[in-house]
Biopython code that builds the backbone (N, CA, C, O; Angstrom):
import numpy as np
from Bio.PDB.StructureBuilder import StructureBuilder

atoms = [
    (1, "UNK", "N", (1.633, -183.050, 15.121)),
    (1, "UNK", "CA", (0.423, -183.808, 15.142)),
    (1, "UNK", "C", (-0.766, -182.939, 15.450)),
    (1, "UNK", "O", (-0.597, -181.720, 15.431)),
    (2, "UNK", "N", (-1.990, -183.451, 15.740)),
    (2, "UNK", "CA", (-3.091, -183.156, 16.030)),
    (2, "UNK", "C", (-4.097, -183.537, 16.564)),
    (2, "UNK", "O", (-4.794, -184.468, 16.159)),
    (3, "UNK", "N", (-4.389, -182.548, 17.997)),
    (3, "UNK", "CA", (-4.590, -183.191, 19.142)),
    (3, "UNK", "C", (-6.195, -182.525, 18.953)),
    (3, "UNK", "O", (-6.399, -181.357, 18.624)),
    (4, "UNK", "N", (-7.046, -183.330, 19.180)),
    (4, "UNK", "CA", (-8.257, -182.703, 19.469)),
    (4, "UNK", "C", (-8.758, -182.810, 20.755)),
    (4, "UNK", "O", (-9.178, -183.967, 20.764)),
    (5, "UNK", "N", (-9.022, -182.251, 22.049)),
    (5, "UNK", "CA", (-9.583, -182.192, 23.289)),
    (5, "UNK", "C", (-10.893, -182.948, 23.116)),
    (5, "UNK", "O", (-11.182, -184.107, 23.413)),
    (6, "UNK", "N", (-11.935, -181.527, 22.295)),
    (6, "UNK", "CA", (-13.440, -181.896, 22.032)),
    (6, "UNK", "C", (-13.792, -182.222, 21.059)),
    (6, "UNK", "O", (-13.995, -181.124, 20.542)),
    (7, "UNK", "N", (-14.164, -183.251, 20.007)),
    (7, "UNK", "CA", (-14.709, -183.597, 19.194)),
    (7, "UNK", "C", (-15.651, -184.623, 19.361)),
    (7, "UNK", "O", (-15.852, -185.434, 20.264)),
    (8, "UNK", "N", (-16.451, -184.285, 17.733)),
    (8, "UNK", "CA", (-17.674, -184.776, 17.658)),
    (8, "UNK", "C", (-17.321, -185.891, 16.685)),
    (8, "UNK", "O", (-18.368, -186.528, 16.573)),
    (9, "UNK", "N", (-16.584, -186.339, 16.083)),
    (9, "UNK", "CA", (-16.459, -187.155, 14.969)),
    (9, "UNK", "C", (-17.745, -188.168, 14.619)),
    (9, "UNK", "O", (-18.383, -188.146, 13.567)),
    (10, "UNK", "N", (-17.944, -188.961, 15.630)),
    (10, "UNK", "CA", (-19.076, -189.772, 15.437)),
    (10, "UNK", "C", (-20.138, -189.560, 15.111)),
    (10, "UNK", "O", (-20.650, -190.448, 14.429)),
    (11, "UNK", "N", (-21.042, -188.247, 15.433)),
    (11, "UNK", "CA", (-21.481, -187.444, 15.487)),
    (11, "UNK", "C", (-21.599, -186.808, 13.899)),
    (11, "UNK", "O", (-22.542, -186.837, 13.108)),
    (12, "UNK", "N", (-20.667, -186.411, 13.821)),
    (12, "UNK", "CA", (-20.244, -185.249, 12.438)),
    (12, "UNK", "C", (-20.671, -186.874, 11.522)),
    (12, "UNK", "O", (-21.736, -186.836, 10.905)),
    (13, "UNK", "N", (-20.102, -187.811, 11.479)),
    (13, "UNK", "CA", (-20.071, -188.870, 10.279)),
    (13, "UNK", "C", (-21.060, -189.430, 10.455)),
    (13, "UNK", "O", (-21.078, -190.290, 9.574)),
    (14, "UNK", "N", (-22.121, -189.537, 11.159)),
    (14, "UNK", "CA", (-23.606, -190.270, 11.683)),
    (14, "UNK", "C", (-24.399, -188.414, 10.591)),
    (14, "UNK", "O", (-25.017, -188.259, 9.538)),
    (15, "UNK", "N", (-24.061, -187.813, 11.277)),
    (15, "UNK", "CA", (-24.821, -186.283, 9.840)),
    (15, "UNK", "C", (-24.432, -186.396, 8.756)),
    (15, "UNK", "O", (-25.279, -185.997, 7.957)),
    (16, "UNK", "N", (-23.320, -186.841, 8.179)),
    (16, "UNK", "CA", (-22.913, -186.711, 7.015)),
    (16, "UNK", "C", (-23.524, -188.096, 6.065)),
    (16, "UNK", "O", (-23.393, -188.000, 4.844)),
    (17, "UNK", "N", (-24.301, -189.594, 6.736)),
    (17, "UNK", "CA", (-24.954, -190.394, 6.171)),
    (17, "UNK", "C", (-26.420, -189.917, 6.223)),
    (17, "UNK", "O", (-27.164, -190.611, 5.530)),
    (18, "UNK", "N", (-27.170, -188.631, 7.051)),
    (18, "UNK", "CA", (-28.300, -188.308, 6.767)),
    (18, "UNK", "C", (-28.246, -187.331, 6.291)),
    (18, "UNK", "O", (-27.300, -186.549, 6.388)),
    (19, "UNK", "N", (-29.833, -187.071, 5.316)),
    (19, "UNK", "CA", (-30.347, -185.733, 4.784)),
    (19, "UNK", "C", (-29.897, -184.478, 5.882)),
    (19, "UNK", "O", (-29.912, -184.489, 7.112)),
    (20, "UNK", "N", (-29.635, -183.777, 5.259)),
    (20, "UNK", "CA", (-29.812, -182.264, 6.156)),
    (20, "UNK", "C", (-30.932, -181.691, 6.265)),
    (20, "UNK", "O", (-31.278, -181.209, 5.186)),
    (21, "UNK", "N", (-31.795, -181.495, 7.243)),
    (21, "UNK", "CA", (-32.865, -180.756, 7.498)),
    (21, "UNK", "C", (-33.050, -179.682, 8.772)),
    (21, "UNK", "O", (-33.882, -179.610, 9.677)),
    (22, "UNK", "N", (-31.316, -178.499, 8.239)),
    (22, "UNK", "CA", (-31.468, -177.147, 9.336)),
    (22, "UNK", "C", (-32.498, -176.275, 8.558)),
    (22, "UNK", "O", (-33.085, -176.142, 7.484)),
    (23, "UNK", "N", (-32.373, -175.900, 9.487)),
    (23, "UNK", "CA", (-33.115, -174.245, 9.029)),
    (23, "UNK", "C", (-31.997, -173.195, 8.604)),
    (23, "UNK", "O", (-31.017, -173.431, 9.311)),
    (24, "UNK", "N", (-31.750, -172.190, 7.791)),
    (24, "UNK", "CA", (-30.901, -171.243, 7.665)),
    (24, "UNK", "C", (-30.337, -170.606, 8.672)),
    (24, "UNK", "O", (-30.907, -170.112, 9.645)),
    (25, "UNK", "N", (-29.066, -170.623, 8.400)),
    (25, "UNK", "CA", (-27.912, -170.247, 7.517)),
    (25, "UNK", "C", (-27.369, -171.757, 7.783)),
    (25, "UNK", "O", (-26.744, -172.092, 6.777)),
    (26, "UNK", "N", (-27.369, -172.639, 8.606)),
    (26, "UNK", "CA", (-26.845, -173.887, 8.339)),
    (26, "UNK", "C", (-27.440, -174.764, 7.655)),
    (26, "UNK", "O", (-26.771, -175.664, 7.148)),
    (27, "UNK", "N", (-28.997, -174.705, 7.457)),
    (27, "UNK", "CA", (-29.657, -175.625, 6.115)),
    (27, "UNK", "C", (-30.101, -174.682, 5.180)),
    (27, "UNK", "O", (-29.513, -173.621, 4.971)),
    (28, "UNK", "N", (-31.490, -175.171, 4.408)),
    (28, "UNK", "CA", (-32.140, -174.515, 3.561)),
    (28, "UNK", "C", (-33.393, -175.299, 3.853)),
    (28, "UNK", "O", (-34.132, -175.348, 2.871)),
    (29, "UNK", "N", (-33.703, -175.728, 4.584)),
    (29, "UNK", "CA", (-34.944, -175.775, 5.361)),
    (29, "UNK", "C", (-35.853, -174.515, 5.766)),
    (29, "UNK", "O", (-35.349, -173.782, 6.617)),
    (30, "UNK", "N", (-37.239, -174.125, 5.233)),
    (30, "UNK", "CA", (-37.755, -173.088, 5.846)),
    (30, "UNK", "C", (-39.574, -173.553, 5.772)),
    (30, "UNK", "O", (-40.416, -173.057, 6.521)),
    (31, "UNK", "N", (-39.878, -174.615, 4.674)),
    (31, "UNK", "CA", (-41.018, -175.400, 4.948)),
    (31, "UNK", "C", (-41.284, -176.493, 4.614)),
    (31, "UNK", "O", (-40.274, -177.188, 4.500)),
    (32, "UNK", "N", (-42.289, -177.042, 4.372)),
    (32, "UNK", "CA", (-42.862, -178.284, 4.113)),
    (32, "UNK", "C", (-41.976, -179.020, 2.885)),
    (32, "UNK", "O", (-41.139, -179.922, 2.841)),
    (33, "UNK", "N", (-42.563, -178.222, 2.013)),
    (33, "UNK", "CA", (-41.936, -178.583, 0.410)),
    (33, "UNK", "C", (-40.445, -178.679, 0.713)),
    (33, "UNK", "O", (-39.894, -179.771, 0.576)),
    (34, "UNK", "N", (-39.710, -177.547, 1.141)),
    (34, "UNK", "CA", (-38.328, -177.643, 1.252)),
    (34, "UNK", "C", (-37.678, -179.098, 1.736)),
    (34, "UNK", "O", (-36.816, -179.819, 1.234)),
    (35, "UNK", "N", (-38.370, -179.186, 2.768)),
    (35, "UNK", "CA", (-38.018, -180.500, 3.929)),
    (35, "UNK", "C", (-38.214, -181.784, 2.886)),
    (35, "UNK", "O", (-37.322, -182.443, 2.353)),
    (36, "UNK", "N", (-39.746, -181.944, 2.752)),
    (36, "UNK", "CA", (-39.798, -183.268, 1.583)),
    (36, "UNK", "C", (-38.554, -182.821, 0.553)),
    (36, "UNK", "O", (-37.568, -183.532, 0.751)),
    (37, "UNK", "N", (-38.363, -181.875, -0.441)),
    (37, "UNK", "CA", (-37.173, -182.143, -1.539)),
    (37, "UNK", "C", (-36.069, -182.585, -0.795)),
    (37, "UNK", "O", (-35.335, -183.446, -1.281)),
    (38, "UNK", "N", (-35.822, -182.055, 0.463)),
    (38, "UNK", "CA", (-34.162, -182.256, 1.246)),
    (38, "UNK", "C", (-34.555, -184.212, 1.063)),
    (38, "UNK", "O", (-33.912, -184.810, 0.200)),
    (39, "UNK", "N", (-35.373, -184.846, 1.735)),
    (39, "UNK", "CA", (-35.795, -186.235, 2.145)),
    (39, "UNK", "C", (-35.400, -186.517, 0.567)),
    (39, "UNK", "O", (-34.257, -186.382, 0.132)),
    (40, "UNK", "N", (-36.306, -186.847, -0.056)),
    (40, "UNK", "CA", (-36.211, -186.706, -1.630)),
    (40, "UNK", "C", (-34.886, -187.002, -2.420)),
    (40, "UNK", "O", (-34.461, -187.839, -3.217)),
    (41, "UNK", "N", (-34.531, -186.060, -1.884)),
    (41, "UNK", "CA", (-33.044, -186.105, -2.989)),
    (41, "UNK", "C", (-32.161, -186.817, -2.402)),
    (41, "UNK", "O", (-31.425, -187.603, -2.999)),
    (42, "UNK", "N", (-32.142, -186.530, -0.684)),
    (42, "UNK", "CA", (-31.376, -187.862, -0.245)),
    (42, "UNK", "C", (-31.271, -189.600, -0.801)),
    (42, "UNK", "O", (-30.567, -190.578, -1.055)),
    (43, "UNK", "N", (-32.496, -189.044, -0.733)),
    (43, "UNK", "CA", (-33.131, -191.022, -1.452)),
    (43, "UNK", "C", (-32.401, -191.281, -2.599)),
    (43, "UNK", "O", (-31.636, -192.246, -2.607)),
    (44, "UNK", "N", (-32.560, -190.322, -3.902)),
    (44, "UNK", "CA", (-31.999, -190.179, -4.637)),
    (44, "UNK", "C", (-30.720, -190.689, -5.243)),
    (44, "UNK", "O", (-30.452, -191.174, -6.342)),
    (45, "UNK", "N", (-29.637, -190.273, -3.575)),
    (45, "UNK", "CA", (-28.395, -190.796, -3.431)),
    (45, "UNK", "C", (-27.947, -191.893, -3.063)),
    (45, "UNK", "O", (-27.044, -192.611, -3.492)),
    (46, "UNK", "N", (-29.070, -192.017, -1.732)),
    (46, "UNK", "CA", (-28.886, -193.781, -1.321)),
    (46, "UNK", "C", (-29.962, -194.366, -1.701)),
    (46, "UNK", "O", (-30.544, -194.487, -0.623)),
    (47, "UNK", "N", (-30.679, -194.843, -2.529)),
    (47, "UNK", "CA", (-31.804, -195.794, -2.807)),
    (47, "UNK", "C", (-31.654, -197.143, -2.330)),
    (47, "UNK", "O", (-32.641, -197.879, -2.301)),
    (48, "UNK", "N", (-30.318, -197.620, -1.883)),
    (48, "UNK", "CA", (-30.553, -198.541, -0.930)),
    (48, "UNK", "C", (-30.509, -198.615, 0.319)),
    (48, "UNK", "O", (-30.182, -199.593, 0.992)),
    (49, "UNK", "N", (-30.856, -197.520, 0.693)),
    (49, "UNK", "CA", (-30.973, -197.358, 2.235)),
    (49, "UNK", "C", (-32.203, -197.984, 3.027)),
    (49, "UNK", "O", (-33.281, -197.432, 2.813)),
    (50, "UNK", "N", (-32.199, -198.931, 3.808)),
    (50, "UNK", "CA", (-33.559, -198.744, 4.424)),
    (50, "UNK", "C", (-34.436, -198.341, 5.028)),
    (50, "UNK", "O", (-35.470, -198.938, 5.329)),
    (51, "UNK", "N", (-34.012, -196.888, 5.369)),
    (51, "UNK", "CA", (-34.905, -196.083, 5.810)),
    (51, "UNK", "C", (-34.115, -194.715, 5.089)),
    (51, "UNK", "O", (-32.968, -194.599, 4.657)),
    (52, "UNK", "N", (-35.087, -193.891, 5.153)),
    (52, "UNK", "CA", (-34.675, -192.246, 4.578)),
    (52, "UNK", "C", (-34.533, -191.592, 6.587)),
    (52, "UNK", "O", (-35.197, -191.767, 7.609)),
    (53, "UNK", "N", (-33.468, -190.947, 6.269)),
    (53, "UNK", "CA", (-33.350, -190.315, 7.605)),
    (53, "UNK", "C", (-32.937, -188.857, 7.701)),
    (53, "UNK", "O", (-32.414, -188.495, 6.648)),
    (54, "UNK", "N", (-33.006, -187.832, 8.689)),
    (54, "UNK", "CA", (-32.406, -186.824, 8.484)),
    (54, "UNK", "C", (-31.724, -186.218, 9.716)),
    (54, "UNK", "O", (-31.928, -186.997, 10.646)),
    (55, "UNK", "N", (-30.969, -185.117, 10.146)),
    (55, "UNK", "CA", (-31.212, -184.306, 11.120)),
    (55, "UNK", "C", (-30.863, -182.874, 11.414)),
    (55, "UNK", "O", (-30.174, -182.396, 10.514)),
    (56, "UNK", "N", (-31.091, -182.155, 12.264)),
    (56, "UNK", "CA", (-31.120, -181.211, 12.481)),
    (56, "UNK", "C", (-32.556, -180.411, 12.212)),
    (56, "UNK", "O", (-32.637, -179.183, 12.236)),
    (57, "UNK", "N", (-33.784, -181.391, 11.927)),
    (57, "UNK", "CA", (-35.195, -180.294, 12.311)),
    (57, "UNK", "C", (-34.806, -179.715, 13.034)),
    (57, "UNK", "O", (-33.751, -179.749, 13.667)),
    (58, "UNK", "N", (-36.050, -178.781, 13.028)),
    (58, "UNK", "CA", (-36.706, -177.877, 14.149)),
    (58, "UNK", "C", (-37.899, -177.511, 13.313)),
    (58, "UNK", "O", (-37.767, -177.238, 12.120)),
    (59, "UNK", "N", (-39.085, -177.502, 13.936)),
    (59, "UNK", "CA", (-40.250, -177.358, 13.277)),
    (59, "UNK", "C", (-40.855, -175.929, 13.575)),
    (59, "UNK", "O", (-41.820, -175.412, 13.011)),
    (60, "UNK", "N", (-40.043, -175.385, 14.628)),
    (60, "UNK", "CA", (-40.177, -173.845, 14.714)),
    (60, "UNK", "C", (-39.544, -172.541, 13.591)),
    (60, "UNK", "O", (-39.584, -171.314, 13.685)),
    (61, "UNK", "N", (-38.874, -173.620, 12.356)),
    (61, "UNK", "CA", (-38.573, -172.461, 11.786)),
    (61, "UNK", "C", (-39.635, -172.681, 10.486)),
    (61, "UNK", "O", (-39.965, -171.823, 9.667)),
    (62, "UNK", "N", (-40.115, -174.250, 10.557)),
    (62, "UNK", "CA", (-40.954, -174.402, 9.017)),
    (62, "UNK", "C", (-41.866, -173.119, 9.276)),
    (62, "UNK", "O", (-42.068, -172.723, 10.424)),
    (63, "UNK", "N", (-42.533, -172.341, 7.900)),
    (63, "UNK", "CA", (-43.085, -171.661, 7.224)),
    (63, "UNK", "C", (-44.663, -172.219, 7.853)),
    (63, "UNK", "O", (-45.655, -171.498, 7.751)),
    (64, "UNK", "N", (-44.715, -173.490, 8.456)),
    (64, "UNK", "CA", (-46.238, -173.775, 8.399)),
    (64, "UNK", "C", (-46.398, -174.354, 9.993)),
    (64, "UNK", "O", (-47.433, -174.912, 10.356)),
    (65, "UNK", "N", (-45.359, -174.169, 10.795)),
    (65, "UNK", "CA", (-45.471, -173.986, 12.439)),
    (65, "UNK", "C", (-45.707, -175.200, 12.930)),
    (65, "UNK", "O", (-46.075, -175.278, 14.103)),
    (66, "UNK", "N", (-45.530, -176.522, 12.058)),
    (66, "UNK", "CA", (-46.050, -177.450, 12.532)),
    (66, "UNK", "C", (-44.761, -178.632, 12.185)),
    (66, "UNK", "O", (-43.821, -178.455, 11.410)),
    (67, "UNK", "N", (-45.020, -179.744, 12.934)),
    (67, "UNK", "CA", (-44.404, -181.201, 12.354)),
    (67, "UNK", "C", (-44.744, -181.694, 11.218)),
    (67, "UNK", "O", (-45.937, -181.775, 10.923)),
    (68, "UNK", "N", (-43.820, -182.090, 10.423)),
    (68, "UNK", "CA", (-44.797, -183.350, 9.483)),
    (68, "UNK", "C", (-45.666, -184.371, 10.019)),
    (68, "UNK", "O", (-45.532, -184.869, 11.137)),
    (69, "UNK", "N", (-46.979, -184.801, 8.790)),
    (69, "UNK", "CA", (-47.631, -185.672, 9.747)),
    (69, "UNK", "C", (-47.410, -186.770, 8.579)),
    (69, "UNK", "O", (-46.888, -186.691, 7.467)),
    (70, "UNK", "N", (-47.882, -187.584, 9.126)),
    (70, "UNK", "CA", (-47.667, -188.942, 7.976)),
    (70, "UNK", "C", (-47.849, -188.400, 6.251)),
    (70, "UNK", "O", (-46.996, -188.345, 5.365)),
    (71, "UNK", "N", (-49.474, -188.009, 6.221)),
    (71, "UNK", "CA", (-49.482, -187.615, 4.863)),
    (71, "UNK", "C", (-48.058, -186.968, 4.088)),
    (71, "UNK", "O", (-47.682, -187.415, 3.005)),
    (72, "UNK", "N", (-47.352, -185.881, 4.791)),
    (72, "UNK", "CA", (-46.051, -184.967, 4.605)),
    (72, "UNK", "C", (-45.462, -186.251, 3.999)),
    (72, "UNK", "O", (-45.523, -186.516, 2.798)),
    (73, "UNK", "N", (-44.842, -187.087, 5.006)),
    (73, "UNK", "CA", (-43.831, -188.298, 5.073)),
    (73, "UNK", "C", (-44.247, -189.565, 4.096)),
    (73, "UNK", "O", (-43.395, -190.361, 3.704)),
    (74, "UNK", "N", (-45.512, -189.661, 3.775)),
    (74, "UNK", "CA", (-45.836, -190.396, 2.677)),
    (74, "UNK", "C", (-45.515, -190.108, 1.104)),
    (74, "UNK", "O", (-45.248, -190.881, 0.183)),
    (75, "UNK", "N", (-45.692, -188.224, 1.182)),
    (75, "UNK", "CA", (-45.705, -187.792, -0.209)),
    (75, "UNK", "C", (-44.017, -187.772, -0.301)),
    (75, "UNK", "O", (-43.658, -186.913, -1.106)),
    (76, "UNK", "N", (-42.944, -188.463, 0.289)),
    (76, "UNK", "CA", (-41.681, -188.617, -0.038)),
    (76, "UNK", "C", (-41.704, -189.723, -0.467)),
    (76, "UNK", "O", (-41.319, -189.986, -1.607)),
    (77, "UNK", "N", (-42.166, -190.609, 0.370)),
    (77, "UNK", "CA", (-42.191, -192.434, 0.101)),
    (77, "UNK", "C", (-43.028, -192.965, 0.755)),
    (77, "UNK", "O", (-43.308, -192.827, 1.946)),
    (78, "UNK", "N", (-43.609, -193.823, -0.297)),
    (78, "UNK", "CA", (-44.727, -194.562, 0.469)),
    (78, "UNK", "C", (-43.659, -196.106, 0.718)),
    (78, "UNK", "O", (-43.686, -196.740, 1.773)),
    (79, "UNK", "N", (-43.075, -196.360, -0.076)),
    (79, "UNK", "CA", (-42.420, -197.924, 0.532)),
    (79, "UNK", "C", (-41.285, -198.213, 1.355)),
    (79, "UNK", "O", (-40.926, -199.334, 1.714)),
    (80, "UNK", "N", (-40.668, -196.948, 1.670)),
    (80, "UNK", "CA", (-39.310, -196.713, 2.573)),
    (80, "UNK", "C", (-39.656, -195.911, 3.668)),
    (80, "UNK", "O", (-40.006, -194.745, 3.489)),
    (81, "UNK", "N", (-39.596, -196.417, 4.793)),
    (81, "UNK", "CA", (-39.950, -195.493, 6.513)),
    (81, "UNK", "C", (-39.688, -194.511, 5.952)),
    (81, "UNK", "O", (-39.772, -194.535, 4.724)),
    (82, "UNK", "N", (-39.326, -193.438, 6.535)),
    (82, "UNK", "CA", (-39.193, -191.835, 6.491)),
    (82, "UNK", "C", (-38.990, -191.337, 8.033)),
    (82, "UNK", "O", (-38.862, -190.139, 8.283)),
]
sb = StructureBuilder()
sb.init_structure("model")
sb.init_model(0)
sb.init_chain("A")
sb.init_seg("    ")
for serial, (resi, resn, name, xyz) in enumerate(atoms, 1):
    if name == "N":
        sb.init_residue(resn, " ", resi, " ")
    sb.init_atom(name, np.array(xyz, "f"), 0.0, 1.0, " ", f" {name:<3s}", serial, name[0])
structure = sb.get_structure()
């Protein structure tokens, strides 16, 4: 059998229903544009989702040193949260 001590399962399968948005070598996150296509294409997959979600930011590795601000999060979707 197979015993796991530490696992994340819940965890791991709660990431695997959102977008990925690391930074390299575990995403392909590095700016703005990148982040909106990651959001983007998620949608793509679930269009019936009611909200677009992601995780693993960090806004210290985007290219432009900052958070998204609404405008960012609008130019993905204006009719689905973000």
């Amino acid at each position: 059998g197979f015993i796991d001590a530490h696992g994340h399962l819940a965890i791991m399968a709660q990431a695997a229903a959102m977008a990925n948005l690391q930074p390299p070598p575990a995403g392909r996150i590095t700016d703005m544009a990148s982040l909106q296509t990651a959001l983007r294409d998620w949608r793509a997959v679930n269009p019936t989702a009611p909200w677009i979600v992601g995780f693993g930011y960090d806004d210290t590795f985007l290219a432009e040193q900052r958070h998204p601000d609404r405008h960012d999060l609008d130019a993905v979707s204006a009719d689905v949260p973000v």
